[in-house]
Phi, psi and omega in degrees: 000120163320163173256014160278333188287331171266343143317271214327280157352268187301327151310318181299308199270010175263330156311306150325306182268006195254331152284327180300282188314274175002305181290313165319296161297349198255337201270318209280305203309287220305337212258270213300329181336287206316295173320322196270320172232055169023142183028294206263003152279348195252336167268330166335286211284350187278351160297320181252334182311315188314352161305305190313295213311307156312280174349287168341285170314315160327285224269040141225343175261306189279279210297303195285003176292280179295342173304309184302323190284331170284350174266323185306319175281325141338002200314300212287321181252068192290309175237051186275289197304328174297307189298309205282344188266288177324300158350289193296294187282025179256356157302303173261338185272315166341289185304298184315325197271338167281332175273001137264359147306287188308332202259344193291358161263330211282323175271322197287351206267323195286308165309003180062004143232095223305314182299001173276346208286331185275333163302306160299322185287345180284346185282329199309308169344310181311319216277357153322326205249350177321316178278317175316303200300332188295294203284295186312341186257297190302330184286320185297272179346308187308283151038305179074002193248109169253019164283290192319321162283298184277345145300332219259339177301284175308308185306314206290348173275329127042235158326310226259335164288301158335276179317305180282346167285275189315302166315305168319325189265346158260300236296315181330298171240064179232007182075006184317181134292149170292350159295336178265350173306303210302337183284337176264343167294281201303283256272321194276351175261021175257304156320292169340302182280329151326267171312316144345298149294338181288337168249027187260310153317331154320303214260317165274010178300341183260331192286312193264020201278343166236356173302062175299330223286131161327163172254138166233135180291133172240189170304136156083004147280320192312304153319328196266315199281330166297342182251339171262001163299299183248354192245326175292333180264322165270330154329295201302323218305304188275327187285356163268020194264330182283338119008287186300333186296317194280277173010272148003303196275342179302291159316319211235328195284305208300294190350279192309304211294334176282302169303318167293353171265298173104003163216149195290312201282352181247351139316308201284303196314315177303325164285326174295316169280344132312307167306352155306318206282032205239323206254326181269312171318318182279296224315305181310320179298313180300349178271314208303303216254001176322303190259344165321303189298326203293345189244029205276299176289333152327314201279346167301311200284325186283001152284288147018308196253330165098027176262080150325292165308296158316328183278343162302291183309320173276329175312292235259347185277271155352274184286314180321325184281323164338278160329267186279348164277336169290324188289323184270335187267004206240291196292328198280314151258017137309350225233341194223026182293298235250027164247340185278326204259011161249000153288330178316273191262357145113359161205130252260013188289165192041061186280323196284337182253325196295342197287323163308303202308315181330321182299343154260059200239289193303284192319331179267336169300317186297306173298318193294301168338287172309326173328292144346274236250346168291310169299311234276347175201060168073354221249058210228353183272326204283318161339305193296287187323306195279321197285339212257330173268353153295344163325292187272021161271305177313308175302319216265351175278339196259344146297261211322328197230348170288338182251044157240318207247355206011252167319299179345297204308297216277328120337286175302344182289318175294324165312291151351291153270021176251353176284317185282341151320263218299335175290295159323300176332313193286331162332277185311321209282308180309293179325296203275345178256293185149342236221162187217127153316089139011145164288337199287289207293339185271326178311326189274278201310333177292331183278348177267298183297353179261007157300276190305326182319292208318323182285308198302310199301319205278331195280301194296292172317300264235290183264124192243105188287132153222041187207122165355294188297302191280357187256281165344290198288331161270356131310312189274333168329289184287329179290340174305303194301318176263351169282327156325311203288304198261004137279344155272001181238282200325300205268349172308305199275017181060032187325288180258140180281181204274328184273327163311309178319308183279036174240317174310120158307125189075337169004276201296302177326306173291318162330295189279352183270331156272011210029040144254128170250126172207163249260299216274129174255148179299173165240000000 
């Protein structure tokens, strides 16, 4: 391997471990969160995140992404074309923070409830900062130094837990509202972005420290600002689509949920246990695609290079891990709902629908994966264009099924619309690598997944928890027990071939740790 590829490499994964961290804190923070101001506080603040939750995505998927990739082609003018981009999104971060200043009763009156308008309008602030986190990330990237976007990733996620847990735990207990806990949540992720630039300026206190010189305008900017813009929204588009959903529901679900209930305060409840399910899906998702993502960039460069036939086999390696590590994690805590989520959150409400919701777990894995590997071979509009019209499927479903159905409804919409995503996608993943999963591989993996229900379900019945403390401990239980299970039935039935095993990270190790080796490939 050359040594832009093993930069490349080592770059990816140092990016890599620095969103698996992000996520992991962004999903766990949430649970004492939940614990400190209850239901109908965890629906407050779950009204506004999706403000932040955007934000995130731009300045860390979309824009620096593209930044990076146009100064690489750009070497001889990096930082005319860096100035001239900062500019442009110190513009689009602007516009966004006056139509969520300005707007911020107008949206809390359209979500039906009028006390969020001071909440919305403090998440707008972040968005100020957009052109700093962007252009400082996207430049380091350029680079090849990818330390600096993922210090600047952690710190600022951090900060931003810290601050919002320690506001939560006094304003809580000094007796505030839960509007104003929620106005000090917003606060810390403001904190969060903060620091976050302070150390993207750190690391960049010597390269511009002399850098005086004007920006002058060419030929052929217009264009350039135009390819970051519409090629950055669409890169970002599926890692912001559960972001969006929540969004959607943010608008629209307490409104329908208040007429289906018939009281304002049992909608907010209703809705803060739905948002449970929001800290357990990513938790899941982050397990399901950790190694699905890790050979993502092989399968880049070896487009790059025109080796098809490897990009066929790892494309088709990808989604098979997609498909099952989302599928176990997606079966595995459906399978363990009523004990995680009263150890979670201190009672077992809404075990049916967080149980629905779960199912998009398989399904985002599924999605991401494919995604992956479609930019990963050039491939970046038909994603943005299908997640952007499952948006307005999604609204349009949670009209139909939330005032029959209430939390149900609004579970199935997501569901729904992540099934159609994903179809598409899978649709696309065939035409451009070329390849089909066999009936053997779904047959093995459905025979593994119905092993481990089975046991966790025989495992549950027996031991029935009737203390928190004993629902924790029968939580970790059944998740042993069945990722046990259903790894001895994966590899018994030859799920991954001998040759896949060595392409998994720990693959062969885990191989050997059931003692089979094997031989015989799944089709």
């Amino acid at each position: 391997m050359s040594h832009a590829s093993q930069s490349m490499m080592k770059g990816a994964a140092i990016l890599t471990f620095a969103a698996l961290f992000s996520k992991v804190l962004s999903a766990l923070y949430r649970v004492p969160f939940q614990n400190l101001t209850g239901d109908t506080g965890f629906y407050i603040y779950q009204q506004v995140y999706p403000f932040y939750g955007l934000f995130i995505a731009l300045c860390t998927y979309a824009f620096p992404v593209m930044i990076s990739s146009i100064l690489i082609e750009r070497e001889h003018e990096r930082k005319r074309v860096l100035k001239l981009m900062t500019l442009f999104l110190t513009g689009i971060g602007f516009l966004l923070f006056l139509i969520l200043y300005t707007g911020a009763g107008l949206i809390a009156d359209f979500m039906g409830d009028p006390e969020l308008q001071p909440l919305i309008a403090l998440s707008a602030w972040p968005f100020l900062l957009l052109p700093l986190l962007s252009a400082g990330k996207g430049w380091f990237q350029s680079q090849s130094n990818m330390i600096p976007s993922a210090a600047a990733q952690a710190v600022e996620q951090t900060v931003r837990v810290i601050v919002i847990l320690a506001a939560a735990f006094i304003l809580t207990g000094s007796g505030a509202s839960l509007y104003t806990v929620g106005e000090g949540a917003v606060a810390g992720s403001i904190a969060g972005v903060t620091a976050g630039i302070v150390v993207l300026l750190f690391f960049a206190r010597r390269q511009f420290s002399g850098d005086k010189q004007p920006l002058k305008l060419q030929k052929g900017d217009l264009s350039l600002l135009k390819i970051l813009l519409v090629r950055g929204t669409a890169v970002a588009m599926v890692s912001m689509l559960l972001v969006l959903y929540q969004l959607v529901d943010a608008l629209n679900l307490y409104s329908l949920l208040t007429g289906y209930a018939g009281d304002a305060g049992e909608a907010k409840s209703l809705k803060g246990i739905y948002d449970r399910g929001q800290p357990i899906i990513q938790m899941g998702v982050v397990a399901a695609t950790s190694l699905s993502l890790a050979i993502v960039p092989v399968i880049a460069a070896d487009y790059e290079r025109g080796r098809h036939d490897q990009v066929r086999r790892k494309a088709s390696l990808a989604l098979k891990m997609g498909l099952v590590f989302g599928a176990a994690a997606c079966a595995g805590l459906i399978s363990i709902m009523s004990p995680l989520n009263t150890f979670l959150f201190q009672n077992n409400d809404g075990n049916a629908v967080l149980s629905i919701l779960t199912l998009s777990v398989l399904l985002t894995s599924v999605i991401v994966t494919v995604n992956a590997v479609l930019q990963g071979t050039g491939s970046y509009h038909t994603a943005a264009w299908v997640a952007a019209f499952s948006i307005l499927v999604k609204y349009g479903l949670n009209m139909v099924l939330v005032p029959h159905m209430g939390t149900g409804g609004a579970a199935i919409a997501t569901v729904l619309s992540l099934a159609a995503v994903a179809a598409a996608l899978i649709v696309k993943f065939y035409l451009k690598v070329g390849l089909r999963l066999g009936k053997p591989f779904y047959i093995r993996l459905s025979s593994g997944l119905a092993v481990m229900a089975a046991g966790v379900t025989a495992l549950l019945m027996i031991w029935t928890p009737e203390t928190r403390l004993s629902a924790g401990l029968a939580s970790v239980t059944a998740s042993i027990a069945g990722a046990y299970l259903f790894f001895i039935s994966s590899w018994s039935t030859s799920l991954f071939t001998n040759d896949e095993l060595g392409q998994i990270p720990l693959g062969r190790k885990i191989d050997r740790l059931f003692g089979r080796r094997i031989e015989k490939g799944a089709d």
